[in-house]
C-alpha atoms as one frame of an Amber mdcrd trajectory, in Angstrom:
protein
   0.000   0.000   0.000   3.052   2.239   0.553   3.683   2.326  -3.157   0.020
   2.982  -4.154   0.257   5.810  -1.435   3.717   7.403  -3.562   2.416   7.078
  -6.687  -0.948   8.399  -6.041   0.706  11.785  -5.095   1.890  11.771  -8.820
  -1.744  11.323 -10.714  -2.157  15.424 -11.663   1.630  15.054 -13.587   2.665
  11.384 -14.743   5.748  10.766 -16.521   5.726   7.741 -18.640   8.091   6.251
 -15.623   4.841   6.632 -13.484   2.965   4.508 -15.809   5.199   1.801 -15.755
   5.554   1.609 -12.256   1.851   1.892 -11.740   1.632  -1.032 -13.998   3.944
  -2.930 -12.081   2.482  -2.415  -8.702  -1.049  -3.637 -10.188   0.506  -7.070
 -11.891   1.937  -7.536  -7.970  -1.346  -6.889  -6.546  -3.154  -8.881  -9.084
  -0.053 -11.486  -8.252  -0.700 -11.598  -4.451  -4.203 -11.303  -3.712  -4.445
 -14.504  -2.511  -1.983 -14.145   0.247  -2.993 -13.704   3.747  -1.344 -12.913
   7.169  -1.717 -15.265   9.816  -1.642 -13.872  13.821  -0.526 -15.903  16.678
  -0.995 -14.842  20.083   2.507 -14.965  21.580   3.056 -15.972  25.272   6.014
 -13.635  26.221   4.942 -10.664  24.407   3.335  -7.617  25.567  -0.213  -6.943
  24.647   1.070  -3.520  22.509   4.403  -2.247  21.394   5.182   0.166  18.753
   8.621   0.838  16.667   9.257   4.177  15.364  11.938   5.326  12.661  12.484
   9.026  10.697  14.546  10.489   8.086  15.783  14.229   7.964  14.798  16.464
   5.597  15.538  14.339   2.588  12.076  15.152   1.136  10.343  17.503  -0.645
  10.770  21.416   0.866  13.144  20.007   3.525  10.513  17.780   5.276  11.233
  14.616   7.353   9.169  11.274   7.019   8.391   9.325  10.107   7.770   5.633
   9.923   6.018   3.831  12.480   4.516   0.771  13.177   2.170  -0.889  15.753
   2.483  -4.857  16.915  -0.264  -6.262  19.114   1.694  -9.734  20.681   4.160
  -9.058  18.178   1.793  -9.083  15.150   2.055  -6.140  12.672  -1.563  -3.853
  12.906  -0.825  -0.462  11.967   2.286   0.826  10.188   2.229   4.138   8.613
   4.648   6.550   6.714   3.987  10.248   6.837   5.335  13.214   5.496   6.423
  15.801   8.418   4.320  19.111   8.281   7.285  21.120  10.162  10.574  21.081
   8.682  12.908  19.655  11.936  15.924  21.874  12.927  17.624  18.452  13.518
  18.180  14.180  13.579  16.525  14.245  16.692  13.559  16.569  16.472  12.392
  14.596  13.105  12.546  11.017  15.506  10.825  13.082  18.085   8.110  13.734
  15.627   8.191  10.220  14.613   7.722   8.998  18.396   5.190  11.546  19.018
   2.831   9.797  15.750   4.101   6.352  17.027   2.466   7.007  20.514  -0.460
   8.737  19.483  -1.337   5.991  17.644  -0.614   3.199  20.570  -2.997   5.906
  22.526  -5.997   5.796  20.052  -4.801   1.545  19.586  -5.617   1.725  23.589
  -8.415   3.639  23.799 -10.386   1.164  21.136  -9.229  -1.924  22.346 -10.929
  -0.315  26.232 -13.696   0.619  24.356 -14.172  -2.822  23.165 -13.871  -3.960
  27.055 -10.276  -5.035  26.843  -9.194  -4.595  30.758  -5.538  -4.409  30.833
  -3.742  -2.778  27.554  -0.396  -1.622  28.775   2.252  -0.573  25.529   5.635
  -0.180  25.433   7.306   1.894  22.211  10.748   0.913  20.764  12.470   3.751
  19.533  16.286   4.743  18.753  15.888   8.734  20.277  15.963   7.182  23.995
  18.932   5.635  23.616  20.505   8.583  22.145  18.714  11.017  25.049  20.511
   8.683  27.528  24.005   9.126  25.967  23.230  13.194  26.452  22.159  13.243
  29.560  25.180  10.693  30.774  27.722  13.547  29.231  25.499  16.756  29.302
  27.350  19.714  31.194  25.018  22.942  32.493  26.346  26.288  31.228  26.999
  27.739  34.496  27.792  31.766  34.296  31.582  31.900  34.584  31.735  29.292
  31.709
């Protein structure tokens, strides 16, 4: 669906490239529509997790893309690529924007799954930026004044 998502953005000004790759992505879909995904409830998993990933500014106009993807007992449910609105300033603000889609998405993940009269839906989210936020705050020095 990713690549029906790109090419989509293309339809007002197709090049003859666009065709052909259109054309391609419909022989795989016509190729694969019997498939099927098969979920298994895994023993040692939590009930919801969540991976995040971004880019920086390799877009159009400067823009990020965030990646992200739900599990539920370690079972794809939701993955989505976005195009950043904001242009980030850095690495790190575009995965903060990244996390911040990733968890709103666990949130609203939660919130149904309650409203369906699951009890207990506690997520955990697997993302790169915390284990760079721990290296900076291991070797992170205040400005003091007389600096």
């Amino acid at each position: 669906m990713y690549s029906v998502g790109i090419l989509s953005t293309k339809l007002n000004n197709a090049s003859s490239n666009d065709i052909q790759l259109a054309k391609r992505v419909l022989r795989y879909i016509k190729q694969t529509r019997n498939y099927s995904m098969i979920y298994y409830k895994h023993p040692f998993s939590t009930d919801l997790s969540g991976y995040s990933d971004a880019n920086f500014g390799v877009e159009n106009r400067g823009l990020s893309r965030s990646g992200t993807i739900s599990m539920m007992f370690n079972n794809p449910i939701n993955w989505v690529s976005k195009l950043q609105t904001v242009p980030a300033l850095s690495t790190c603000e575009s995965e903060w924007y990244a996390v911040d889609l990733l968890h709103r998405d666990l949130l609203w993940i939660k919130q149904y799954l309650l409203d369906l009269g699951n009890q207990s839906t506690p997520f955990q989210s697997f993302v790169t930026i915390y284990q760079q936020l721990e290296y900076y705050k291991m070797n992170f020095q205040p400005l003091t004044p007389d600096m």
